[in-house]
N, C-alpha and C positions, 0 to 999 in steps of 0.2 A: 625587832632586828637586834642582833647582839652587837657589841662595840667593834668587834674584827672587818664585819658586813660595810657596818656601817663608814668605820675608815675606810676599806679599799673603795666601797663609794663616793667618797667624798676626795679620795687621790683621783679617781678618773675626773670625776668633774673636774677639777684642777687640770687635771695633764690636756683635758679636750679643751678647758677657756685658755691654757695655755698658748695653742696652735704647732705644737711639736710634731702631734702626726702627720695636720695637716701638711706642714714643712718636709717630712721624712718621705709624706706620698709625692710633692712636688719634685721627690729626687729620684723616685722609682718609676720604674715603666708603665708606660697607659693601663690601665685596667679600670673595669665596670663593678661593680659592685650591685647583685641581682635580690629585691628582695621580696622574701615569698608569705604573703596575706593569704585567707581561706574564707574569714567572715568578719563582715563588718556589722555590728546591733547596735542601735541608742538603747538596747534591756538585753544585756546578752545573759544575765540571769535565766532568761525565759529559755533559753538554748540550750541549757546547762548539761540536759539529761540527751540530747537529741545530736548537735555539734559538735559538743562536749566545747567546756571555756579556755584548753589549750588553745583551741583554734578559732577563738573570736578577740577580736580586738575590739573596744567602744568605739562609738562615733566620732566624741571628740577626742580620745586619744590618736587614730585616724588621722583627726582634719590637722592637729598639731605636727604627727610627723608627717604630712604632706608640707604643711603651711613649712618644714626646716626644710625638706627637700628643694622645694621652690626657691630658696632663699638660700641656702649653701653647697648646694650640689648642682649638679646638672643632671635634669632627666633625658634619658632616653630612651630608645624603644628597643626590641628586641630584634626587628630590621637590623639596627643602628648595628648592634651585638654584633651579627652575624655577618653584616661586610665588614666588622672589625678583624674579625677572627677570618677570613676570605682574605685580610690585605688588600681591601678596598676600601676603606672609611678610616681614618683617627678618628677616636672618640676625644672628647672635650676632659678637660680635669675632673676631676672627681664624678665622673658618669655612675648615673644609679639609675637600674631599671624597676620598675613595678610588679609584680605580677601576683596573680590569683588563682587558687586552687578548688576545682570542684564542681561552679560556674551555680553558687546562689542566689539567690533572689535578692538580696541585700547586696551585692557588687552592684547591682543599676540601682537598687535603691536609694543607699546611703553611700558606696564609696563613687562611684562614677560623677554626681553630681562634685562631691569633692575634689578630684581628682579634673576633672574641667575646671571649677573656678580658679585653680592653682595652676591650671595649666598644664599638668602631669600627665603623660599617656600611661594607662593600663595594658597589659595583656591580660585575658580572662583565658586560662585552661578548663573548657567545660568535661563534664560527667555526659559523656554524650544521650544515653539510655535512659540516664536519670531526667534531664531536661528534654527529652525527647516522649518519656512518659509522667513528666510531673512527679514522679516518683522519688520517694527518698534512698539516697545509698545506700546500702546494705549495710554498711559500718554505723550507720546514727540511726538504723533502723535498730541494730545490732547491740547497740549502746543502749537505747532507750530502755531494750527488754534487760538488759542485764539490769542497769541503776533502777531501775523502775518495779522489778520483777514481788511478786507478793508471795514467791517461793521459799525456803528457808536453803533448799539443797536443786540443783538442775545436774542431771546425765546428757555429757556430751555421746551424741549417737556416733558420729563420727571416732571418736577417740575412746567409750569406754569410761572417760570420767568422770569422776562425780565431783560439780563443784558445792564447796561450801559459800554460802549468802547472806550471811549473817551478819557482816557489816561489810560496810562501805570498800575497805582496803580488796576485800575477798571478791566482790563484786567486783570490781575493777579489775582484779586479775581474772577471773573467767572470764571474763571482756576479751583482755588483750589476747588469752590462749587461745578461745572461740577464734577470732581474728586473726591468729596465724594461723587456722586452718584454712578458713574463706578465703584470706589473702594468696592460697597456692592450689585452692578447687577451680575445675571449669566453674562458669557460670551457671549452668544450671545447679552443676549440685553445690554451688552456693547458695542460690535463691534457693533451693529444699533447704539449707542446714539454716538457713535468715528465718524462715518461714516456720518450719520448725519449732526454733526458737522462742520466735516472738510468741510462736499460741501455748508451748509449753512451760515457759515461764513466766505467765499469766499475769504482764506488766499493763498499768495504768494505756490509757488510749495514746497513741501516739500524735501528739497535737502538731496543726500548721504545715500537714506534709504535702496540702495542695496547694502550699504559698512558701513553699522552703525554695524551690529550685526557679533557675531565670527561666521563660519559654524563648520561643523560637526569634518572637519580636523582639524581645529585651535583646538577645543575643546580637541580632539584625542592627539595632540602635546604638549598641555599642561601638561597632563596626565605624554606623554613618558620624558618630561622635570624634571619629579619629583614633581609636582604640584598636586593638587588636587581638582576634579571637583563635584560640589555639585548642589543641585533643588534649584530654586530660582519659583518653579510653573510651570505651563503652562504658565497662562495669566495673573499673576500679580493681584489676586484682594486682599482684605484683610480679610483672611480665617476667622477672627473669624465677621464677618460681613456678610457670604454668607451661606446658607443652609450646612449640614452637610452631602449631598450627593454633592454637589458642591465643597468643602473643601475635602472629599477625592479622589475624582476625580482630583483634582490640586495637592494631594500630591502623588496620587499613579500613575497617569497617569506621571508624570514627571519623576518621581523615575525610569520608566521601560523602557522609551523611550530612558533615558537616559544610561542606563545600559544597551539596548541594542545597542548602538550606541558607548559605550563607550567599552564595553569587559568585563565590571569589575563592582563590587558592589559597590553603591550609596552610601556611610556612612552621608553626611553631607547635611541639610536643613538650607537654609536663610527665615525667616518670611518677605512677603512682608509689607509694610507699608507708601503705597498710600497716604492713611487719616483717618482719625477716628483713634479713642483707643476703645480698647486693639486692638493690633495685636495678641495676644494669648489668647487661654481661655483653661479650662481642660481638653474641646473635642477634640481640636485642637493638646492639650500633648498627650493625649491618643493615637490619630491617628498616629502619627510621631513616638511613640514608636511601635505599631502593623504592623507598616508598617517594620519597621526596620530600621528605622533612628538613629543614635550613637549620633550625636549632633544636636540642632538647636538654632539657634542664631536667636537674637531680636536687638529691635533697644532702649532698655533700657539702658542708659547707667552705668557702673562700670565694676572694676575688675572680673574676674574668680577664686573663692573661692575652698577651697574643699567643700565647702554646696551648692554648686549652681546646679541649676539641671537641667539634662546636656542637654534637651531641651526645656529649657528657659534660654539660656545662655546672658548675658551679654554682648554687643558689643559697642562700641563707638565712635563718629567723630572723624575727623583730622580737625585740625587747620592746615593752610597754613602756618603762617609765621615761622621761625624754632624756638624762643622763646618760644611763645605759643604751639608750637606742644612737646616739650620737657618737659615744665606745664603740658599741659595736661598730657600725661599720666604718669609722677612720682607720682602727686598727682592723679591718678586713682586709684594707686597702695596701697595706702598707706588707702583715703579716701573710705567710706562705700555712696557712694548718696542715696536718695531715689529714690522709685519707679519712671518712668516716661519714656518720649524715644520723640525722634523727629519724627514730621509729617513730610515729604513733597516728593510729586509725585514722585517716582522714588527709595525708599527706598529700 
């Protein structure tokens, strides 16, 4: 870490043990602060090639920022959110929601038992198709064959290109471009370009992929735990990029499958967000309210306003280390960002 890093780290520690924000949010108006998990590992090493480690956080780095949540925030739930933003509920001081993307086998695993001990409710946005066939997403399917690939060069059929494989950076980028294509094909002819793929660049076996995703119980368990189980799609592509018979098919096909598996009525959607922008458009609002969606969350980051609306909500990263993760959201709370949201496979 060079000396500059290391200062502005060592001024936020300061300015958060100070209580300045937390002062500055007691002078602004109510708002939530939503934040959004994907996977939780005690060895997220082992995930590295398949999750990818953007999107896993350790166990007990986890249980720590729950164990702050518990202790200086207020949890709430995504109900809560959504009579907030109706103008039926106040939400409490510094309100912070949970939520999870994708619907892994390690959210009942390892985050769920933590999130009960502390107290904290979850919402889980499942992969409907994925947990419905045990099946791994097409993006960590997609990922595994690129980092993994014992090719030197791979021809995208769809695009004509030819990628180079030869280290790591290169690989990575045939990744994310493959991935913007998938991200705005129908599902089938993504499962052909995933398929494809995986057998023509002739990557190591894909391990754990029938112990990656929750099934139907874990899902059910959730629920009886006090949690809340929400669409994350079928198949993950990114709705405002795929036809508009495509896009309600991923929002209504999931919603039903999932309520009837569940017992109980779907209130909450998570916008996937593969690659490309927008992940929303006004077709996309439209549909999530006709359907009967209460909330849907984005990958935009800021606060939960009472102007926010209530399906294009607002969500944002976690910071690992407990400084920065403590920065982060006082000042979410407080600061207005602009428009904008993080890309990357698996959102």
């Amino acid at each position: 870490m060079n000396v500059r890093k290391a200062a502005r780290n060592a001024a936020k520690k300061i300015f958060v043990a100070s209580g300045a924000l937390r002062m500055a949010h007691r002078l602004s108006a109510p708002a939530a602060v939503i934040l959004r998990y994907h996977s939780i590992q005690d060895r997220p090493e082992q995930y590295a090639t398949t999750i990818g480690c953007d999107s896993i956080h350790a166990t007990p780095i986890f249980e720590r920022h729950m164990e702050l949540i518990a202790r200086r925030f207020n949890a709430v739930t995504m109900n809560d959110v959504a009579l907030f933003l109706k103008g039926e509920k106040s939400l409490p001081q510094r309100a912070v929601a949970i939520t999870f993307d994708d619907g892994y086998k390690d959210n009942v695993r390892f985050a769920a038992p933590i999130l009960n001990r502390f107290g904290v409710p979850g919402t889980f946005y499942v992969l409907v198709d994925s947990v419905d066939r045990s099946k791994a997403p097409w993006y960590c399917l997609l990922r595994h064959a690129f980092w993994t690939s014992r090719n030197p060069k791979w021809s995208d059929p769809a695009t004509g290109t030819i990628h180079d494989l030869s280290n790591s950076q290169a690989r990575d980028a045939a990744f994310l471009n493959t991935a913007e294509v998938c991200a705005q094909a129908s599902a089938p002819a993504r499962e052909e370009l995933v398929e494809y793929a995986t057998r023509s660049l002739d990557p190591v076996p894909f391990p754990h992929e029938g112990d990656l995703m929750m099934t139907w119980d874990d899902a059910r368990t959730l629920v009886k735990s006090g949690h809340a189980v929400g669409s994350h799609t079928m198949t993950h592509p990114n709705v405002a990029h795929v036809s508009l018979t495509e896009a309600r098919s991923e929002l209504a096909d999931s919603k039903r499958k999932l309520e009837k598996e569940l017992g109980e009525a779907v209130k909450h959607f998570s916008y996937p967000h593969p690659a490309l922008n927008p992940q929303w458009n006004e077709a996309t609002l439209k549909m999530t309210e006709e359907l009967g969606y209460a909330t849907a969350v984005t990958t935009t980051p800021g606060a939960v306003r009472a102007d926010a609306r209530p399906l294009a909500i607002p969500r944002t990263y976690i910071p690992r280390k407990e400084s920065e993760f403590l920065w982060h959201i006082e000042r979410t709370f407080v600061f207005r960002p602009g428009a904008g949201g993080e890309v990357h496979p698996g959102a």
